[in-house]
C-alpha positions as CSV (number, residue, x, y, z in Angstrom):
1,X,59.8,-120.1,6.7
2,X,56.4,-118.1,6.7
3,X,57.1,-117.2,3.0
4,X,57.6,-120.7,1.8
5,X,54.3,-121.8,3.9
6,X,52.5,-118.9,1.9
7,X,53.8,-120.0,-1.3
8,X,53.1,-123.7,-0.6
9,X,49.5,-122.4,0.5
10,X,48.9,-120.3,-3.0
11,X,50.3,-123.7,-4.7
12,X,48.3,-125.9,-3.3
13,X,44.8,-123.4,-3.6
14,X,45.8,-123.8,-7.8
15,X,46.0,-127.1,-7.4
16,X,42.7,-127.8,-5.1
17,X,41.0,-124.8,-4.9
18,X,38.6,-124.1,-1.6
19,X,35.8,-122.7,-2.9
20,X,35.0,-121.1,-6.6
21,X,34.9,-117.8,-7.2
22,X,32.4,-115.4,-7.7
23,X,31.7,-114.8,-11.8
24,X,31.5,-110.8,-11.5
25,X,33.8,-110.0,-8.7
26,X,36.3,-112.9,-8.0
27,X,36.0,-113.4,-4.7
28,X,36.1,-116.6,-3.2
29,X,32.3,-118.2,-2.7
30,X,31.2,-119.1,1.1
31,X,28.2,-120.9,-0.1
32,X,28.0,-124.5,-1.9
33,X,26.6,-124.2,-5.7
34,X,26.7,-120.6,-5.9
35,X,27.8,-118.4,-9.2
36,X,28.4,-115.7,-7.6
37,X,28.6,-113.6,-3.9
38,X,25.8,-112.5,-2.0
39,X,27.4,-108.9,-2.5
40,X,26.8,-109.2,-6.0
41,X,23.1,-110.8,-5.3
42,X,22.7,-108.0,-3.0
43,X,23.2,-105.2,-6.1
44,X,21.0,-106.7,-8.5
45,X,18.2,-104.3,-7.3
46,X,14.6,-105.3,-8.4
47,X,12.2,-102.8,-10.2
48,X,9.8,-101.2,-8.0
49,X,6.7,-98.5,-9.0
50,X,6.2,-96.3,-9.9
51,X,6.4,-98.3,-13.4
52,X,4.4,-97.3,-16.6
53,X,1.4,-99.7,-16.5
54,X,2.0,-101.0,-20.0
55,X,5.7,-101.7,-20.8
56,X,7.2,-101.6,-16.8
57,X,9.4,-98.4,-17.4
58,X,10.8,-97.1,-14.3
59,X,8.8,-93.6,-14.4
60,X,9.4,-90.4,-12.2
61,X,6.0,-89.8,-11.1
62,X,2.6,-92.0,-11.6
63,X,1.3,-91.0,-14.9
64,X,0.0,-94.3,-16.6
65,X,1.8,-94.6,-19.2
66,X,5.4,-94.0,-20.7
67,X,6.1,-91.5,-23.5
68,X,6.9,-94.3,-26.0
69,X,3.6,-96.4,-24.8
70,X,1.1,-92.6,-25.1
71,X,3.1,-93.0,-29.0
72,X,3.0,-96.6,-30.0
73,X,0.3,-99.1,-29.0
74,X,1.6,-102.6,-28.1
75,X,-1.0,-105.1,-29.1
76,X,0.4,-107.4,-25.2
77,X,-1.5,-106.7,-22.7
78,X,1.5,-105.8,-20.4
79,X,5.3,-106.3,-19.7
80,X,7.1,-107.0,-16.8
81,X,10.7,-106.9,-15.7
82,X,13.2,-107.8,-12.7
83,X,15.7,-105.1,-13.6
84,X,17.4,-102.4,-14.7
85,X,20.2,-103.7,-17.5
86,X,22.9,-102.4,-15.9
87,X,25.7,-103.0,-13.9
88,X,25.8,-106.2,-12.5
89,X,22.5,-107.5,-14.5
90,X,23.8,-106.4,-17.2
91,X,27.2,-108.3,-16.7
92,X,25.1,-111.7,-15.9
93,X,23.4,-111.2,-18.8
94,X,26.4,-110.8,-21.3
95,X,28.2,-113.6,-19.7
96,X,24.9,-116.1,-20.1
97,X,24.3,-114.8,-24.1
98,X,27.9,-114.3,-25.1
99,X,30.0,-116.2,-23.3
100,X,28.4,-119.3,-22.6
101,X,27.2,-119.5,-19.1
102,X,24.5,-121.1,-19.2
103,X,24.4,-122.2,-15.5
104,X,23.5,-118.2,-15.0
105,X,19.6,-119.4,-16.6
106,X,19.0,-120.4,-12.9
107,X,20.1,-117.3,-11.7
108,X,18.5,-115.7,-14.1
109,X,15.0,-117.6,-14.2
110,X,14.6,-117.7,-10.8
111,X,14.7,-114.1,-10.9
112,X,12.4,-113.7,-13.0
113,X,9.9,-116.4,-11.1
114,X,9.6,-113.7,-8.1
115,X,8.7,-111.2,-10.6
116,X,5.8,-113.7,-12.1
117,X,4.5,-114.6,-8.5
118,X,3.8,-111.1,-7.4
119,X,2.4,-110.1,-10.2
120,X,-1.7,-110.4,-10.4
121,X,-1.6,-112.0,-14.3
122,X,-3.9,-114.5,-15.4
123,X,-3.6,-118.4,-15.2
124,X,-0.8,-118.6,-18.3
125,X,-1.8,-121.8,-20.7
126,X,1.5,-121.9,-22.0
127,X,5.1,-120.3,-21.7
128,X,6.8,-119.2,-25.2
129,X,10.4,-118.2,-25.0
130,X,11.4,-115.7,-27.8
131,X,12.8,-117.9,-31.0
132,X,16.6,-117.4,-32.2
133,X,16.8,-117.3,-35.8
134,X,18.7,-121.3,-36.7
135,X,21.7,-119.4,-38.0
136,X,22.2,-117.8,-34.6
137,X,21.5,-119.9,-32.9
138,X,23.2,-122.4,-34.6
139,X,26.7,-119.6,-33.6
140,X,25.3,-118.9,-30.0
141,X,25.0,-123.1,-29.3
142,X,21.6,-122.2,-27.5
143,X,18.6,-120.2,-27.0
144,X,19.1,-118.1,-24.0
145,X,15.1,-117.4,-23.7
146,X,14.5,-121.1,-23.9
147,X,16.8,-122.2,-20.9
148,X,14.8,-119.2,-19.1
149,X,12.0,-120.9,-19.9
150,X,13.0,-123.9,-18.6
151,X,13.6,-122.6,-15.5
152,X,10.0,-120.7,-15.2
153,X,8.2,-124.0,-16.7
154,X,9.7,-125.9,-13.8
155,X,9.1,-123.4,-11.0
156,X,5.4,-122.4,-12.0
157,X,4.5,-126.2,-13.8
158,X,3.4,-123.8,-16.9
159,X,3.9,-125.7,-20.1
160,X,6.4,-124.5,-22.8
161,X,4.8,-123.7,-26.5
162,X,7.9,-123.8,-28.8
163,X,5.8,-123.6,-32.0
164,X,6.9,-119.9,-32.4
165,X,9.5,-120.0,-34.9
166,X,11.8,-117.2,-36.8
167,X,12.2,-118.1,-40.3
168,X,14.0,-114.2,-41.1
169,X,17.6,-113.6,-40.4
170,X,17.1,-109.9,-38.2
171,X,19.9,-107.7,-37.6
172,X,20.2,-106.8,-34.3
173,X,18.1,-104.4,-33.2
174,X,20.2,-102.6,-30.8
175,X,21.9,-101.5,-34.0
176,X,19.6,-100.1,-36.0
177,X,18.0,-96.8,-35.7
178,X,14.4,-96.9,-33.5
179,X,12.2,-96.4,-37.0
180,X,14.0,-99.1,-38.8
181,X,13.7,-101.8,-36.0
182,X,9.7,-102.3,-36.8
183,X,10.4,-103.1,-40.6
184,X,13.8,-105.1,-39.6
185,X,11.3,-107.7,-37.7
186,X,8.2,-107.4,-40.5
187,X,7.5,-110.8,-41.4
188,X,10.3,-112.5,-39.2
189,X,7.8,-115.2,-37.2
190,X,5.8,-117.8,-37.9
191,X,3.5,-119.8,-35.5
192,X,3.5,-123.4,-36.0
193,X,1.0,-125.9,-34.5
194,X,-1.4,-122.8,-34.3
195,X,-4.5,-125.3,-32.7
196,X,-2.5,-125.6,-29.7
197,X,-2.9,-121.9,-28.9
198,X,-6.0,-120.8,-29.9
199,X,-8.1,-118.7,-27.2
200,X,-5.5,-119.4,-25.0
201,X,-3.6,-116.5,-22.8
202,X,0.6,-116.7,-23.1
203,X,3.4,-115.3,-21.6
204,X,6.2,-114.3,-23.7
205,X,9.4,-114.6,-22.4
206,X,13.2,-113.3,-23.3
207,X,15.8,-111.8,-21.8
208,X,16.2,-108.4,-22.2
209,X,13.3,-105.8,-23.0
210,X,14.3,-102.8,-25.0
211,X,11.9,-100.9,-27.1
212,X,9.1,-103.7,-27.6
213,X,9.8,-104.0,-30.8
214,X,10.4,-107.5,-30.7
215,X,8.1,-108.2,-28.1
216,X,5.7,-106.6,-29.8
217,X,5.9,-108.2,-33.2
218,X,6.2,-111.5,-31.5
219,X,2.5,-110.7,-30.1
220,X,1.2,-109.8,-33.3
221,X,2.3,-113.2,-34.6
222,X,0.1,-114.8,-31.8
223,X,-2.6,-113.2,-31.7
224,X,-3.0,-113.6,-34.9
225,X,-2.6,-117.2,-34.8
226,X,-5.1,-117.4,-32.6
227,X,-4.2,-116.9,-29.0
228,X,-6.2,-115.1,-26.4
229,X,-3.7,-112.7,-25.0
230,X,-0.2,-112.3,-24.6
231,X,2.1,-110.7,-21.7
232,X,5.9,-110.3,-21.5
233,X,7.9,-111.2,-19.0
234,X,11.8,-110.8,-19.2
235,X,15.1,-110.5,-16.7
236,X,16.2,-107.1,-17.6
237,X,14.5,-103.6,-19.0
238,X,17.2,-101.7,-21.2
């Protein structure tokens, strides 16, 4: 009798499930219009200092400045990240860009949001998430820095500049060599609606922050369309 009960009791959670479950683990959710567990939440650890003062590495000690930043100058004034990508960040991420969840931009964004309000920035004119070439994005079906945006734009009431565009067709740049990633973006953006941003201070925004490459080439573009000063701000620091 108890084993028919427990089968009619599996049968009917297929048929009307409880609760959802949580996207990384699989456990059943406790709390309404959640993605995942509070478990999960609870290891998506937040960067803390001592960070290099340019590009937010996690450093060992409190020198200023990372190895790569003491090599290469970054013409943004500074970049920030929530955390690590790895482990469960890392999983979030992959399942926002590659499969399709873009319900995880909330997650995501509003991450990101605590970062921006303990930071001591500047007043931001405008937020500019980091363009996807049309062909990409055209395969992705969206702009994962955009629906970050989105989020961040609503939370802060910063408006969103989208007159950063990417006319070049990059490789990725996590597969290509760390010398060949600078000539792989040369040329790759161009600023539309330039008036809009001139003398004004920008935050760029995107998901994941590896070398700076992009980032960086990005800034360029602005700042030499006009704009005041650029940061970076973006969920994860590979």
């Amino acid at each position: 009798m108890r084993a028919k009960q427990t089968m009619t009791n599996i049968f009917l959670d297929l048929l009307f499930p409880q609760k959802p479950y949580c996207l990384i683990c699989d456990n059943r959710l406790t709390e309404p219009r959640s993605i995942i567990c509070k478990n999960c939440k609870r290891k998506i650890l937040p960067l803390t200092e001592p960070l290099c003062k340019k590009c937010g590495r996690p450093m060992k000690n409190n020198n200023r400045l990372c190895h790569d930043c003491q090599r290469e100058h970054h013409v943004f004034v500074q970049a920030r990240s929530y955390g690590l990508y790895e482990a469960t960040l890392k999983q979030l991420i992959h399942e926002f860009k590659y499969r399709g969840k873009r319900e995880l931009a909330e997650i995501l964004g509003n991450m990101m949001f605590c970062v921006l309000k303990q930071l001591t920035w500047p007043a931001f004119d405008y937020l500019i998430p980091l363009p996807l070439h049309v062909k990409r994005q055209r395969e992705r079906g969206f702009n994962q820095a955009f629906l970050l945006t989105k989020v961040l734009s609503r939370e802060s009431n910063i408006p969103i500049f989208q007159g950063l565009t990417r006319t070049k067709p990059t490789e990725h740049q996590t597969l290509l060599d760390k010398s060949f990633r600078k000539k792989n973006l040369d040329g790759a953006f161009v600023i539309l609606n330039k008036n809009k941003i001139y003398n004004k201070t920008v935050l760029l925004i995107d998901d994941v922050y590896t070398t700076g490459a992009t980032a960086g080439e990005c800034s360029k573009s602005l700042l030499e369309a006009g704009a005041k000063s650029v940061y970076v701000l973006t969920c994860a620091r590979g």
